[in-house]
Backbone bond lengths (Angstrom), bond angles and torsions (degrees), N, CA, C in turn:
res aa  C-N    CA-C-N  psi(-1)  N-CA   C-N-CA  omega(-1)  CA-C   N-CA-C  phi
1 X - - - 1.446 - - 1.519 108.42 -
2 X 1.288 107.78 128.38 1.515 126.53 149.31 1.080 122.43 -89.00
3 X 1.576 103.01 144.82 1.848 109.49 170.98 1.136 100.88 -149.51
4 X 1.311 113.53 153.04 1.610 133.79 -171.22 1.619 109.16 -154.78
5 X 1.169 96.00 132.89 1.632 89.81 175.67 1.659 118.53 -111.77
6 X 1.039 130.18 147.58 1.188 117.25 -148.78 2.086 101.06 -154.11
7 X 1.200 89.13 84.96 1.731 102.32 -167.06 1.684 118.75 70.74
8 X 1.863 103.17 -106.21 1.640 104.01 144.08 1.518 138.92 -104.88
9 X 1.603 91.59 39.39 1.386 96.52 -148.02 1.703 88.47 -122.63
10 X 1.388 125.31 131.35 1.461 128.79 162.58 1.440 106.08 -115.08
11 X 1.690 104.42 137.10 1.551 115.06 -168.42 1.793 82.62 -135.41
12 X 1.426 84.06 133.64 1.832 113.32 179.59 1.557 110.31 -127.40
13 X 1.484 95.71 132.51 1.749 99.20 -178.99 1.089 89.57 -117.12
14 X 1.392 111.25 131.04 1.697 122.82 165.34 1.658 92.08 -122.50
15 X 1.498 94.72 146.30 1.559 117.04 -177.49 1.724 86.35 -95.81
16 X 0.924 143.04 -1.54 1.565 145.78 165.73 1.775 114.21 -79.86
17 X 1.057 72.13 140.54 2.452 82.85 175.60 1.640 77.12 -107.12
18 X 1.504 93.96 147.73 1.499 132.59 -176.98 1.186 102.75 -106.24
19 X 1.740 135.46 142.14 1.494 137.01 159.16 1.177 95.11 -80.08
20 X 1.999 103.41 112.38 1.927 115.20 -175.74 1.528 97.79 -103.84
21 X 1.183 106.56 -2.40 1.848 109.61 172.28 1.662 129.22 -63.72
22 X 1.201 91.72 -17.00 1.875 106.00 -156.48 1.499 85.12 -126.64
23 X 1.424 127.43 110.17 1.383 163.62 163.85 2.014 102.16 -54.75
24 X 0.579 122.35 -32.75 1.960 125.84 -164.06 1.501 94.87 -113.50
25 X 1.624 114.38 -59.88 1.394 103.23 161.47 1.503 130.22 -48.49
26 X 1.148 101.43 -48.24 1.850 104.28 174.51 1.740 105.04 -37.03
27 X 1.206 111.10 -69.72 1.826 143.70 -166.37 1.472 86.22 -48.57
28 X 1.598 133.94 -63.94 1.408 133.53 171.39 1.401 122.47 -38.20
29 X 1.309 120.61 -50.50 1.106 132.38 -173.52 1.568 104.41 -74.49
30 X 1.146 134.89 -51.39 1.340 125.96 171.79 1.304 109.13 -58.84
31 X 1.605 136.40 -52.93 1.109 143.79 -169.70 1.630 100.90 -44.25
32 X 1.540 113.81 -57.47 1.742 120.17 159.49 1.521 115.59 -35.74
33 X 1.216 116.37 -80.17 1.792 123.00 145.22 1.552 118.85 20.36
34 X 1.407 107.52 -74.73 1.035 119.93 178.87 1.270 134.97 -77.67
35 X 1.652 111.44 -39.56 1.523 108.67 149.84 1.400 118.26 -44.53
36 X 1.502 122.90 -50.20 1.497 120.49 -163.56 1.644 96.89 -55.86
37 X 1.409 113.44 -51.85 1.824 112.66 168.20 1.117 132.83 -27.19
38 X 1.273 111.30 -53.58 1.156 129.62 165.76 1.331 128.19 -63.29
39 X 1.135 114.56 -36.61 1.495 115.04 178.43 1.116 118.80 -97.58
40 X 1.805 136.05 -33.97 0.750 125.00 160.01 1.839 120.14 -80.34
41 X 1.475 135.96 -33.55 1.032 109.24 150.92 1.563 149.63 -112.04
42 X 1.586 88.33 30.42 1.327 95.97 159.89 1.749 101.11 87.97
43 X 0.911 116.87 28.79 1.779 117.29 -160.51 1.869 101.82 -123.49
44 X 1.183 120.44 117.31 1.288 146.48 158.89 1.508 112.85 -29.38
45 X 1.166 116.26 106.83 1.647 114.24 -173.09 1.252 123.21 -114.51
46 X 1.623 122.30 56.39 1.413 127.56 -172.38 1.231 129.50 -86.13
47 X 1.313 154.37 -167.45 1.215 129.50 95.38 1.904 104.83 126.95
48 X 0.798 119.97 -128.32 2.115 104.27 164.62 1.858 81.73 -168.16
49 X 1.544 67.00 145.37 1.707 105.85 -158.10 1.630 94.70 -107.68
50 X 1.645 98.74 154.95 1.354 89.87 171.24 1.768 94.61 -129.20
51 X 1.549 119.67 154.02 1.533 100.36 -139.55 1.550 85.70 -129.27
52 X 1.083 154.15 125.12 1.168 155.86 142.04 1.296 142.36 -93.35
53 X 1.679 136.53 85.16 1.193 146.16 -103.70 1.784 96.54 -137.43
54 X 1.640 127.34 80.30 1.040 141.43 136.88 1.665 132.99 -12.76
55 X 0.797 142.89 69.16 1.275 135.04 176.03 1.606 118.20 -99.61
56 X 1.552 108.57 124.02 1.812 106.07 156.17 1.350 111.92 -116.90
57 X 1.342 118.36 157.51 1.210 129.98 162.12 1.734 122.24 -44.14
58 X 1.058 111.35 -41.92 1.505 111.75 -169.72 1.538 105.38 -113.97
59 X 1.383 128.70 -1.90 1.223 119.73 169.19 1.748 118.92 -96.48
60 X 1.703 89.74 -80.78 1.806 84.87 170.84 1.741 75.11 -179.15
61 X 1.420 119.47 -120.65 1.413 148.67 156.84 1.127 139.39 -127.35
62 X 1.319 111.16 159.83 1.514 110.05 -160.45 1.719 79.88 -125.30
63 X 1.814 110.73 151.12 1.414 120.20 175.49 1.551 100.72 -117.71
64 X 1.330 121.64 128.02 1.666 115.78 143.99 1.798 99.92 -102.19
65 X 1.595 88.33 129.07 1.812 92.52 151.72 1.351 104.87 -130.67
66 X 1.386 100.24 145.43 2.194 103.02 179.15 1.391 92.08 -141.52
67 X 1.615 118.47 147.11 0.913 128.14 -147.38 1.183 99.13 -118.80
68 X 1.630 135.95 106.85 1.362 145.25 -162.87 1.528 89.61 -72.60
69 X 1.435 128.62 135.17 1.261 117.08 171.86 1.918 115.84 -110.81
70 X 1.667 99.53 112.30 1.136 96.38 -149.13 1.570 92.43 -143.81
71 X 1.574 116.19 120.13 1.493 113.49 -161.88 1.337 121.40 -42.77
72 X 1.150 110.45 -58.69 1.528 155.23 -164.15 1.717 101.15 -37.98
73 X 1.475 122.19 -42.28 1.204 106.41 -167.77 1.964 93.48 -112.88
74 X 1.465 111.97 -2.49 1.746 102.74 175.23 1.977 80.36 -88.10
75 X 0.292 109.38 -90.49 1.454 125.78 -171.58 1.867 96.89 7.33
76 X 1.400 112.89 -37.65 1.347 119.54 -176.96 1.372 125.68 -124.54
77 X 1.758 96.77 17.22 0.947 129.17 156.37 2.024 99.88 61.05
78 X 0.881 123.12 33.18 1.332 138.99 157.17 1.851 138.56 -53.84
79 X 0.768 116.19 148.79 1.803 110.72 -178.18 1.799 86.22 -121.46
80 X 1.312 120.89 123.23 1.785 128.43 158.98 1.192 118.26 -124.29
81 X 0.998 133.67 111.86 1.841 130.34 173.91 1.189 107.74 -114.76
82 X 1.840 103.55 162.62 1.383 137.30 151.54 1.398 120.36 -101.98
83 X 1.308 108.77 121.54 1.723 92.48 -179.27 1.786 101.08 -108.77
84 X 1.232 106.22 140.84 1.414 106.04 169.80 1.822 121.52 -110.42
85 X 1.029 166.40 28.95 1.004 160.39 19.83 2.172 84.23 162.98
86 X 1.355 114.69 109.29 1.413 116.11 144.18 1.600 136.84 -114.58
87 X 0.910 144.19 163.83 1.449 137.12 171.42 1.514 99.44 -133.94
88 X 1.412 103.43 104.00 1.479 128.85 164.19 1.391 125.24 -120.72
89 X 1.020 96.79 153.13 1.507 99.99 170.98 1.777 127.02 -80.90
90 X 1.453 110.09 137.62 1.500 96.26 -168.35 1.687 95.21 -91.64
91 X 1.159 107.17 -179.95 1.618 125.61 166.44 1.360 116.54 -130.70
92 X 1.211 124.74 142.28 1.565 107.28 146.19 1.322 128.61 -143.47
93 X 1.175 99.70 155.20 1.715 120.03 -160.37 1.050 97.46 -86.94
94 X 1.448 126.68 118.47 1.352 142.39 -175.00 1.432 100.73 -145.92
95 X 1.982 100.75 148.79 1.706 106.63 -162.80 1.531 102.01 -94.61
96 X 1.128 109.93 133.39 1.633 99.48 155.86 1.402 124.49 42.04
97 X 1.916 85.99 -114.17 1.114 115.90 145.59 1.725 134.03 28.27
98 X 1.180 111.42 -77.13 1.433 160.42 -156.38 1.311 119.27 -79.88
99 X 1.775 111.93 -52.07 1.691 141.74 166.85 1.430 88.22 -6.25
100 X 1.116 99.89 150.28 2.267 119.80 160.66 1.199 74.71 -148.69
101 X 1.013 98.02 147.68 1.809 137.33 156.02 1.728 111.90 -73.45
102 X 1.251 125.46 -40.10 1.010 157.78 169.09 1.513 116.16 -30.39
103 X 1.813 91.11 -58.06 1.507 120.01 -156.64 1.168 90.64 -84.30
104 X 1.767 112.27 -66.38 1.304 139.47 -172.13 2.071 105.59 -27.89
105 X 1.145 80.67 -45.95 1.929 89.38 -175.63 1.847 102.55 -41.60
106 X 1.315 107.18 -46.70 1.470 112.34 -149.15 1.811 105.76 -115.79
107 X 1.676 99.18 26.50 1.525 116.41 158.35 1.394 150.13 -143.36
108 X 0.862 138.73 165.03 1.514 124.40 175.43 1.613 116.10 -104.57
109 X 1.057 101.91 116.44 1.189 123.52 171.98 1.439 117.07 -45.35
110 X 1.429 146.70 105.52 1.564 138.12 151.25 2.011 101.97 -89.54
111 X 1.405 105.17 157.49 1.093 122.65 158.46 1.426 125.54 -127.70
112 X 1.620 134.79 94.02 1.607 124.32 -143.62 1.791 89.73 -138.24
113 X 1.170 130.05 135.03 1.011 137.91 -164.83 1.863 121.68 7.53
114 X 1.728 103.74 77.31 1.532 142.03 173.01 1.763 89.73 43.40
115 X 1.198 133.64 34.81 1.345 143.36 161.82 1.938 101.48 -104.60
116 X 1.481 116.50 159.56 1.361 132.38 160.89 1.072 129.32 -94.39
117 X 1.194 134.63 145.61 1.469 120.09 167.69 1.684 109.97 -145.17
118 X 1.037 113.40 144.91 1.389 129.94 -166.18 2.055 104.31 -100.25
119 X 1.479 109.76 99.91 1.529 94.72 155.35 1.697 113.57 -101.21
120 X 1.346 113.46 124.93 1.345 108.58 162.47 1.432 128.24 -65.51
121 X 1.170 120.38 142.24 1.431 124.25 -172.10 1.999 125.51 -141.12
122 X 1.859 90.35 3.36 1.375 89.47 171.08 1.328 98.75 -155.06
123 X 1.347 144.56 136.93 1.668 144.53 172.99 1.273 123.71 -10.14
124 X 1.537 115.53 105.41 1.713 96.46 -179.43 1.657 84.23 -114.83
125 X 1.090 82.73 168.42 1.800 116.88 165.44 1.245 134.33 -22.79
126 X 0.940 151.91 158.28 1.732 131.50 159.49 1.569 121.17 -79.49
127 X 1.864 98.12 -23.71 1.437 105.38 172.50 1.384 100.15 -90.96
128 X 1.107 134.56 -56.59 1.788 115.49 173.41 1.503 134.33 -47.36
129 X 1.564 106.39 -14.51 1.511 133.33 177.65 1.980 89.55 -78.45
130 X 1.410 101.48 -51.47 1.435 108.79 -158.17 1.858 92.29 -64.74
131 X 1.276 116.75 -52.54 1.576 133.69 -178.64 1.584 105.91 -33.74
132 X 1.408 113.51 -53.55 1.362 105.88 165.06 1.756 143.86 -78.27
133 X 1.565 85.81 -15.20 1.444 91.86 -172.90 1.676 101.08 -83.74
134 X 1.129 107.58 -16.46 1.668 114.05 -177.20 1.788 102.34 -91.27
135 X 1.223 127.83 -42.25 1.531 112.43 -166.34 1.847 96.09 -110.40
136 X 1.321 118.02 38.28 1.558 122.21 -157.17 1.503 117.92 -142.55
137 X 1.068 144.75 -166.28 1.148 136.49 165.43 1.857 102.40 -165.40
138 X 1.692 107.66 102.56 1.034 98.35 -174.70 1.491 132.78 -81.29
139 X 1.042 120.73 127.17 1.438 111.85 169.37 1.395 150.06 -125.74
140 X 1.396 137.16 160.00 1.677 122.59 -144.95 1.522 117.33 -147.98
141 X 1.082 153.35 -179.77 0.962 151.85 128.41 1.837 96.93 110.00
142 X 1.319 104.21 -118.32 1.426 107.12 -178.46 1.519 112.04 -89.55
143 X 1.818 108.82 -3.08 1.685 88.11 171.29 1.309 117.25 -117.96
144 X 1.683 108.80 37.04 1.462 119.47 136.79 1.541 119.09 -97.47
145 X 1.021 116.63 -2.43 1.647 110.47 173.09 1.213 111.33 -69.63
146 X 1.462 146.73 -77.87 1.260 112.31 157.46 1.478 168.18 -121.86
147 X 1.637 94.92 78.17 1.221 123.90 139.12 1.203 102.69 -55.93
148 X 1.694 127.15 -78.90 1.548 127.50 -166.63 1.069 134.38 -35.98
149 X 1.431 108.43 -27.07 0.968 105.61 -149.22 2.066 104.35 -133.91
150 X 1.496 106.82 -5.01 1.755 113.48 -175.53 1.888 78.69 -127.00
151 X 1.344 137.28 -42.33 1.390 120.36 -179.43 1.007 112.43 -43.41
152 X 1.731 120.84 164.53 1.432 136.13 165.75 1.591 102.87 -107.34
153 X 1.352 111.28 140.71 1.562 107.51 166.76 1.261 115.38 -85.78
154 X 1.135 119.61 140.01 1.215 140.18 -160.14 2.006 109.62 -110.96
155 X 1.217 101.55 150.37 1.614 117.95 177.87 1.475 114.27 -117.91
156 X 1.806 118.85 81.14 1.672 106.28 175.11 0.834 107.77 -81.65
């Protein structure tokens, strides 16, 4: 697990896929979520969340939670969420530099303003998974849309 905090916004990378089928389970599993937050960094978990739940096939998931700030449920010291649930594909923008041949086999290449980006498209590794997440910067949601769709695919 990754965590990053990002204004009011906490973004979590789990190398784990989540069961997004089961509605009460979901709510459990964050509710867990948040203790681990709490305990391991020490961070205050009140208030109603708004939950935005990333999934790819070959990575794991990505979490946004942002914390609507709204008296009513600190005040009673409460946890309330929304979960919104997507399945996208991630990319990542990796320099030059960086290329495997390796990797390269088992992706598609975009090229979108003189940057790279990596879509996976067949099972890699946990260390070739790890290869990118370390010399890479992954990304999902709306800032792979267009990539997809204004990028050129590319042949390294």
């Amino acid at each position: 697990m990754r965590f990053i905090i990002d204004n009011n916004k906490f973004i979590v990378f789990l190398k784990e896929k989540i069961n997004l089928d089961n509605k009460s389970k979901l709510e459990k599993y964050f509710k867990d979520l948040f203790c681990k937050l709490k305990n391991k960094y020490n961070i205050e978990v009140e208030g109603y969340y708004n939950i935005d739940v990333y999934t790819d096939k070959y990575y794991g998931t990505i979490v946004e939670i942002e914390n609507e700030q709204l008296e009513y449920y600190t005040y009673f010291n409460q946890i309330d969420m929304e979960i919104n649930v997507f399945r996208s594909n991630f990319y990542y923008e990796i320099d030059y530099v960086f290329l495997n041949k390796n990797i390269l086999d088992k992706c598609v290449c975009y090229k979108y303003k003189d940057k790279i980006y990596l879509k996976v498209i067949k099972d890699i590794s946990d260390l070739e998974l790890s290869y990118l997440l370390e010399y890479g910067n992954v990304l999902y949601g709306s800032d792979v849309e267009n990539i997809a769709r204004y990028g050129k695919k590319v042949k390294i």
